[in-house]
C-alpha positions in Angstrom: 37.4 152.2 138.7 38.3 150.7 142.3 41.2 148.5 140.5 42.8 151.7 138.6 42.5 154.2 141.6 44.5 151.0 143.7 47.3 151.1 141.0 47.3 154.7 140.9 47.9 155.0 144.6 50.2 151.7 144.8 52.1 154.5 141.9 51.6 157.6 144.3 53.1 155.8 147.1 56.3 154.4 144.9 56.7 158.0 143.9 55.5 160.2 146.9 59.1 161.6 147.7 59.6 162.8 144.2 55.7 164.1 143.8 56.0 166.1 147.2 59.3 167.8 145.4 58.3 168.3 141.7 54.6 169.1 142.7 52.1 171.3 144.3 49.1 169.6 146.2 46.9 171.5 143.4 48.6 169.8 140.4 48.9 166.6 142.3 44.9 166.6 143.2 44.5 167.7 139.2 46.4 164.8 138.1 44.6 162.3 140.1 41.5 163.3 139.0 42.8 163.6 135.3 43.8 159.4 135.9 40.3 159.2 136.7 38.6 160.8 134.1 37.3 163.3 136.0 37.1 166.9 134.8 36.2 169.8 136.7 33.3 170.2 135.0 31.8 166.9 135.9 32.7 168.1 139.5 30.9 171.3 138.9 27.8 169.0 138.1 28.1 167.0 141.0 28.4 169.8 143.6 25.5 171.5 142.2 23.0 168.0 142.3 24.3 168.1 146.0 23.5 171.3 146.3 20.2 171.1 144.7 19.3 168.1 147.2 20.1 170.0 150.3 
């Protein structure tokens, strides 16, 4: 997972002028997480083991 999120930000960085244009920072944090397999949901999990914890 370390290796893809380095090539997704070596990508973010080639294309950072044309992101900030074309995209919110909501889509753009959606996306990122979408490259990385990560749903909301499974955040919704998370948050609420943390919370659990606490």
């Amino acid at each position: 997972m370390a290796e893809r999120l380095k090539a997704l930000l070596a990508i973010g960085r080639e294309r950072a002028c044309w992101w900030s244009t074309q995209l919110t920072a909501h889509e753009s944090v959606k996306g990122v997480l979408t490259a990385l397999n990560i749903d909301e949901s499974t955040i919704r999990l998370k948050r609420q083991r943390l919370l659990k914890r606490a």
